[in-house]
N, C-alpha and C positions, 0 to 999 in steps of 0.2 A: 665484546666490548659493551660495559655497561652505558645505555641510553642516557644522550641528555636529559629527557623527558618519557615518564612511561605512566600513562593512565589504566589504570585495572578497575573493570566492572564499575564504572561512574554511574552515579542516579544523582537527578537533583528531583524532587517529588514539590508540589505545592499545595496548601489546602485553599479552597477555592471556596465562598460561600455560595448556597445551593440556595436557591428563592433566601423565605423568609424562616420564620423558628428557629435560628443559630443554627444551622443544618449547613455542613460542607462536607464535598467532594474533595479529593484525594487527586489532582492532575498530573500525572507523571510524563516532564518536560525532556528527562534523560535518563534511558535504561537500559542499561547495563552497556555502556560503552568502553573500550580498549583501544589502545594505541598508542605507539611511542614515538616519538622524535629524535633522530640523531644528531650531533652538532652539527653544524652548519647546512642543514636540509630543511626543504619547504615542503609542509605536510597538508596538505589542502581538506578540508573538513565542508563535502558540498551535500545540496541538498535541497529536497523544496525548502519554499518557505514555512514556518512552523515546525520542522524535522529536531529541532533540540540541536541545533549545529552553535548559537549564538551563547546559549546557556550550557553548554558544555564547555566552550572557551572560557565564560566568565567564572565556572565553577571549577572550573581545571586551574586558573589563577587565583581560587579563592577570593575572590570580587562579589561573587555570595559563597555560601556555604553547601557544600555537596552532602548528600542525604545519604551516599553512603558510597564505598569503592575506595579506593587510593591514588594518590598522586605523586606519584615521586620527582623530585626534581634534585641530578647529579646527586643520587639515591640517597636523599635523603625526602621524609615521608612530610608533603606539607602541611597535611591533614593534622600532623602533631603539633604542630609550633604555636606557640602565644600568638597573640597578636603582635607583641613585641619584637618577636622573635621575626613575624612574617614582615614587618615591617622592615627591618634590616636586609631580609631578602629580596626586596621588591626592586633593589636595583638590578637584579640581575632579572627579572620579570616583567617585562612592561608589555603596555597596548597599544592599538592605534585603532580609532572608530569608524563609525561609515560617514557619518556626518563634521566634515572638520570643523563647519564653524560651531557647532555645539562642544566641541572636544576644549574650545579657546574660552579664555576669559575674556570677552570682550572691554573691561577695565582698563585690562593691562598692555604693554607696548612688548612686541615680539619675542625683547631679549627678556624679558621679567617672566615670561611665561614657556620658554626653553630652560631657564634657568632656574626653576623652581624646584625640579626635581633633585637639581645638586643644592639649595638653599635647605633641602629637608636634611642633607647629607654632613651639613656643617662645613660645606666650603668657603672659601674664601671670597670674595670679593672680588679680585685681583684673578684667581683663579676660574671662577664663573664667566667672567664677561672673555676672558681669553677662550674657556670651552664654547659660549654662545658662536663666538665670529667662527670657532674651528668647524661648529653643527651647520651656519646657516654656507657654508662653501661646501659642504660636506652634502648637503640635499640641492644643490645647485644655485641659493639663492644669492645674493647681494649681499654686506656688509650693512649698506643702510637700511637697509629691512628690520634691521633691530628696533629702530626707533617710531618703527611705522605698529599701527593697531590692526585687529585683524580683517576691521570691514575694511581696510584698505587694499585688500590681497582678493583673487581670484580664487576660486575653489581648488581648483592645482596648487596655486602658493599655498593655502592654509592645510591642504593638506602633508606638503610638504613641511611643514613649520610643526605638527603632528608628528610626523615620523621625525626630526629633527629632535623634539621634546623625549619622543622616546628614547632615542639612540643615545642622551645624555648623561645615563650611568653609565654607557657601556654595556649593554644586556646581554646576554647568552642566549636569551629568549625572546622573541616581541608574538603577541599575537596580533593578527591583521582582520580584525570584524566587518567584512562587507565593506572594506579601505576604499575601494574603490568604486562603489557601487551608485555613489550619488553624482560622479564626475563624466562630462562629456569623455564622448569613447575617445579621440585624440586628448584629452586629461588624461585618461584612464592610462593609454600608450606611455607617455611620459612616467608616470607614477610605479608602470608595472618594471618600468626599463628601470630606473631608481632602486625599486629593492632589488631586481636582481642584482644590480651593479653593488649595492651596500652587503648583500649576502656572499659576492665573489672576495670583496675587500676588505670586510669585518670579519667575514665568518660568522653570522648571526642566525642562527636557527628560527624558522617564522612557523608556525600555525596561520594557514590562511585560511579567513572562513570567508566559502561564499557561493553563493547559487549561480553565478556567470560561470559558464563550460570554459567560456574561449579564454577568459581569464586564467581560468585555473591552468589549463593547457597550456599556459605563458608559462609560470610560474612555475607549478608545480612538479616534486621528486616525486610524490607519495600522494595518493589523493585515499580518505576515508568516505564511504557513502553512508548516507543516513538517509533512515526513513523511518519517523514515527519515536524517537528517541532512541533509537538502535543503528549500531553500525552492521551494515550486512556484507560490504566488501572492504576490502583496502588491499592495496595493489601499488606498484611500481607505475608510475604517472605513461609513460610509455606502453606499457601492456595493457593497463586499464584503456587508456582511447583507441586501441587499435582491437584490443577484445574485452568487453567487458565479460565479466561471468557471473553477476547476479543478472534477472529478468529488470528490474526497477533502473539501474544501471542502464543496459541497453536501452530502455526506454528514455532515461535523461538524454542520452547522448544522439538519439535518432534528432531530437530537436535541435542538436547545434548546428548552423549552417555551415556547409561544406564547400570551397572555391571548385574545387576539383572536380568535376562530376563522374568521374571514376571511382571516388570515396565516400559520395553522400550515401547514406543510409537510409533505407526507407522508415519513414515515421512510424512510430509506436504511439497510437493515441490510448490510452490508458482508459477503463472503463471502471465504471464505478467509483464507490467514495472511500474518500482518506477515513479509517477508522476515527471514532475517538478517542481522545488523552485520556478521557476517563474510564473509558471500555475495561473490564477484562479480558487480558488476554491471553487467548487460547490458538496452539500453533502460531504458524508465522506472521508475522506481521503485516505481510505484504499480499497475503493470500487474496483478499477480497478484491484487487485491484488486478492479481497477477494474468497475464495471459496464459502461460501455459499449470494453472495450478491443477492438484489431485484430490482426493480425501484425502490422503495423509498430510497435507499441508494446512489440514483445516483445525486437525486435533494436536500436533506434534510442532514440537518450535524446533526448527533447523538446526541440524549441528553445525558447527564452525569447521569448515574443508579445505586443508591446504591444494591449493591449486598452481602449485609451484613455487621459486625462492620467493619469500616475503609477503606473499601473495596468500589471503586468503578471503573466504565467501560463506554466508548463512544462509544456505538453499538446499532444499530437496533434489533436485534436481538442477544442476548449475551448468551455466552454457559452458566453461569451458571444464576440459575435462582432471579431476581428480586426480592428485600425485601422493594421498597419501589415507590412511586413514582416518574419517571424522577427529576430532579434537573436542 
């Protein structure tokens, strides 16, 4: 079955100015990334902070422009389309940010800014204020919240009013940029219980991006790891937190706390430094930080290792074991 969504080989590259003399560097944000999404599955995209997790979303929506790879969306290539063209498509594509009162026009009164996205669409009047009431019951809100502005809501409400905004074309797709990352942890609970309950009852496919484990582990079908603008695992959300098989992986997941003291894992404190964006790179990415690395990990960039159904890892040497030949 052809993917909702299937990213091949993404770069977004940036030129950066270097001191003075017109002199710039070359920053490469996202390299060589892959990964698909199925309809109605949550694909979690985690990672430190600075790993190219944010600008992969936004380039994978064409929100900027990717430097180079493919994007297909219900196979068709969006790398090709006019502006015009993507334009028409963007109902089926939306977002949702980390920050919701940035996300609002503070101007505007709740139902004018739910209802924008169908005002670009050429709907109706009549039509809009009936989809507004159906969106804010839909994210759990009130009726009279239309007419209220956004300083007048809670960080939970506007985020909700967000995801409400999105959901207003009807999307196939939403990406979730760190949705929850600015919201107290009982915000966060209600928020995380909301899209799953809207993904059981739309069928809406999410990209979640985000650096919180416990989150993702809510959430998430498919989690992709990144490190340094590279995906080095992606795995079944289940397999992945019960065995990771990249090293970097293990080491994120040793930090999440555990209730169970049967399950906790012992911490992996990670030694040395995050290379540079601007480095050449030579071997693996992850070498300089790795606990268990070799020389061949110094000169040789990792094959891509099926490590069972769906399941694969970019490591020399991967904690779980091998089901197939390099890739």
């Amino acid at each position: 079955m052809t993917p909702l969504l299937s990213v091949e080989h993404l770069a977004r590259e940036f030129s950066v100015a270097d001191g003075g003399f017109g002199r710039r560097r070359t920053l490469r944000a996202v390299d060589d990334v892959s990964f698909e999404v199925d309809r109605g599955e949550t694909v979690a995209l985690v990672g430190e902070s600075g790993c190219g997790k944010s600008t992969t979303g936004l380039a994978m929506l064409r929100l900027i422009e990717p430097t180079a790879g493919s994007v297909r969306f219900q196979g068709q290539d969006l790398r090709a389309l006019s502006h015009r063209e993507l334009r028409r498509r963007r109902a089926d594509l939306q977002a949702v940010f980390q920050d919701p009162r940035g996300q609002l026009d503070p101007r505007l009164r709740l139902r004018d800014i739910i209802a924008e996205p169908l005002r670009a669409q050429h709907r109706p009047a009549a039509a809009r204020n009936a989809r507004v009431r159906e969106l804010l019951d839909l994210v759990g809100l009130p009726d009279s919240f239309a007419e209220r502005y956004p300083h007048e809501l809670s960080g939970g409400q506007r985020q909700r009013v967000g995801i409400a905004r999105a959901l207003a074309t009807e999307p196939s797709l939403i990406m979730c940029d760190e949705a929850v990352a600015a919201l107290d942890v009982s915000v966060q609970t209600q928020v995380l219980n909301l899209l799953n309950r809207l993904q059981a009852d739309l069928g809406v496919a999410i990209v979640f991006i985000s650096h919180g484990m416990a989150a993702v582990r809510y959430v998430a079908d498919r989690v992709v790891v990144m490190y340094l603008g590279r995906d080095v695992e992606t795995a079944p959300a289940e397999e992945f937190f019960a065995a990771p098989a990249h090293p970097y992986s293990q080491a994120l997941l040793s930090a999440v706390p555990e209730v169970d003291p049967a399950t906790r894992r012992e911490r992996i404190v990670l030694a040395g430094d995050v290379p540079s964006p601007f480095d050449e790179r030579v071997g693996c990415v992850f070498a300089s930080r790795c606990p268990q690395v070799q020389d061949i990990c110094l000169v040789e960039r990792p094959p891509r290792i099926a490590v069972g159904a769906g399941r694969t890892v970019d490591c020399h040497f991967p904690l779980v074991a091998p089901e197939s030949e390099p890739s």
